[in-house]
N, C-alpha and C positions, 0 to 999 in steps of 0.2 A: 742593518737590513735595508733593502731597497728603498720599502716600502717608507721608513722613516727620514730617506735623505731628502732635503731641498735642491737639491742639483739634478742632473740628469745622470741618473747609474749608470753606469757597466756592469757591475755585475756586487750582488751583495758582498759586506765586508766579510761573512762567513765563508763565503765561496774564497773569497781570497788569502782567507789564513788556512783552510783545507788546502788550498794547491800549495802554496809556501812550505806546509807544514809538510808535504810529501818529498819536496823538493829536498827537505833538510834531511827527513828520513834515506832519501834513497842514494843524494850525494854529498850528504856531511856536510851541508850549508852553514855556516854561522849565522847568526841572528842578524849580521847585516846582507840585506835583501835589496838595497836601493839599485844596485845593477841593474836587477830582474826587474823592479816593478815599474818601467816606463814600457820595454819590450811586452811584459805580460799583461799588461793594461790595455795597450793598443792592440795586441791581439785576439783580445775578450768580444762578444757583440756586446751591442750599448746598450741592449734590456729594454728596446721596446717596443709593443708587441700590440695588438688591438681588444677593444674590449667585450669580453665573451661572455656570450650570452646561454643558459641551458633553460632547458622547456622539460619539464616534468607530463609525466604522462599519470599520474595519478597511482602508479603501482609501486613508488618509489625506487621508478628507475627515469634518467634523465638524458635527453642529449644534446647535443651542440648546435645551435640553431644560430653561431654568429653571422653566418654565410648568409642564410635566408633571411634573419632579419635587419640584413644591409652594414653592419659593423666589421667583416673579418678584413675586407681591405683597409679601416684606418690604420693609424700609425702613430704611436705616443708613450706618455709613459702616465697610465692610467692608475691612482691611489685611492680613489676615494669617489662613493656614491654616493644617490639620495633618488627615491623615488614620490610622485605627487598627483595630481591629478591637474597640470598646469593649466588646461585648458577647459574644464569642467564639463569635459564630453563621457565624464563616468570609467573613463579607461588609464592606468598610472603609466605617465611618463615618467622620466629620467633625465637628472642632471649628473653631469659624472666631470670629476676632478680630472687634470692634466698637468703635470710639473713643466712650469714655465709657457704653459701655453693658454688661452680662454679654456674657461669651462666648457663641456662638451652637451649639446641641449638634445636628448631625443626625442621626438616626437612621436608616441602612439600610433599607427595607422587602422590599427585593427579597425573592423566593424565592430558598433559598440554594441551589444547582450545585456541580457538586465545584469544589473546591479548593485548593491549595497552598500553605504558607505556609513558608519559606524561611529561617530565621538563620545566621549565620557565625561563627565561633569561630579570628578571625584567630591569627598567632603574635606574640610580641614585645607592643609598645604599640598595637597596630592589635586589639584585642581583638574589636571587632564586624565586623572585615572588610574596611570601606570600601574603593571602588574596586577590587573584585571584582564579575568579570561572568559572571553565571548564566544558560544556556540551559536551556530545557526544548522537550521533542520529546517531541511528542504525536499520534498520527493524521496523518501527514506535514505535520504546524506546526510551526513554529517562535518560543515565545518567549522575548524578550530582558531583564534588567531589570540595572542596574548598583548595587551597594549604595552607597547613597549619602544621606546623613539630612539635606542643607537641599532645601526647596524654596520658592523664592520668599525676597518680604521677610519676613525676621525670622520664616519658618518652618523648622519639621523633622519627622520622622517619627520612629515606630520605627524601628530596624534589623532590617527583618521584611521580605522579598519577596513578594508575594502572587501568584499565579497562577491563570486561572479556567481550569477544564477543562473544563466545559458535562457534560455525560451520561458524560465518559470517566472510569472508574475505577481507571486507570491512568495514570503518561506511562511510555514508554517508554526515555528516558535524560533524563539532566541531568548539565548540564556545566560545571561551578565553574570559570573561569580567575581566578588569586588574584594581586593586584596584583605578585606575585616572578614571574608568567609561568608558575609551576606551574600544573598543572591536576590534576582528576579527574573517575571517569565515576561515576556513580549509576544504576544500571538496574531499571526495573520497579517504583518508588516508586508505592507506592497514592495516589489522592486521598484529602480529606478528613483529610490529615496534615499534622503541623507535626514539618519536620525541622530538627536544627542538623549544620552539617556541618563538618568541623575538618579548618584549613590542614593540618596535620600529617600527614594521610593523602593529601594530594598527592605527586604523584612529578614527571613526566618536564615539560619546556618544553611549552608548549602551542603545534604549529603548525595557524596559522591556516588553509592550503591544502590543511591533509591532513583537515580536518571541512570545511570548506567550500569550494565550486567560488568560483574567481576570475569576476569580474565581465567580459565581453565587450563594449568599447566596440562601439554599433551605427555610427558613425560612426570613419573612422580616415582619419589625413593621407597623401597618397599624393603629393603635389609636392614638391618639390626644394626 
């Protein structure tokens, strides 16, 4: 696969044994293909392509905003991400991988809205947290983020949770469930903070139907 070469692709090695593989089917190739594969190499494009960006509208539907936020004219062969808050202006930028070229720096432009930013202070060897899941409740929203540092190939993040609050300068509680099922509550946490919050001050089992309503199938089996 592309994704795994150090070199600058053409074109994945799957893609290359589908076309061969039709070639044999259709004109009784023998398994020696070296003829073909200088001709079909060079006539392949070289796979690479700019790095795309989508925007979520909140209804879990998304679109393509590389154009608008200034990415769709570069030109690379982009593998590998990481996003951060490099500048500590509250909003996450991005570093993004290039095969054979520098690393690719983007900078956030957005105007900055309140904010949240989240660390954990697991017990034992789980020092940052991991697989701890933080709600925050805000103006009757609800959001979700699980601590968790890979994303994608061969990336990772801080161990930071970010949170946008738009104009509110408050949330109203935040709710650490810590991979032992402990829980605790945080109330009245301003924006525009970066809090660390320690396993240690968890208490009781976290249940899940006493914070949240159970889900009601709209459909239910009623035959025998």
């Amino acid at each position: 696969d592309q994704a795994t070469s150090l070199h600058q692709p053409k074109a994945s090695v799957l893609d290359y044994i589908k076309f061969v593989s039709a070639l044999q089917n259709k004109k009784g190739l023998d398994n020696n293909t070296d003829q073909y594969d200088k001709e079909t190499i060079d006539a392949m494009p070289d796979g690479s392509s700019h790095p795309f960006f989508f925007k979520g509208d909140g209804k879990i539907q998304f679109q393509d905003v590389s154009e608008a936020w200034g990415t769709k004219k570069m030109s690379g062969y982009f593998n590998g991400a990481s996003y951060a808050d490099l500048d500590n202006d509250g909003d996450l930028d991005m570093v993004v991988n290039n095969i054979n070229q520098k690393a690719l720096i983007l900078q956030n432009n957005t105007t900055s809205k309140n904010t949240l930013q989240i660390s954990l202070k697991g017990n034992d060897q789980n020092s940052f947290g991991l697989g701890a899941k933080v709600y925050v409740f805000a103006k009757g929203n609800i959001q979700y983020q699980q601590m968790m540092g890979t994303r994608g190939f061969q990336s990772s993040v801080a161990p930071v949770l970010h949170f946008a609050l738009k104009e509110q300068d408050k949330v109203d509680s935040i709710v650490v469930v810590w991979p032992t099922q402990q829980y605790q509550v945080i109330k009245g946490a301003p924006a525009s903070t970066k809090l660390k919050l320690d396993q240690s001050k968890a208490t009781a089992l976290f249940d899940y139907e006493a914070f949240f309503l159970s889900n009601t199938n709209i459909l239910m089996p009623v035959s025998n």
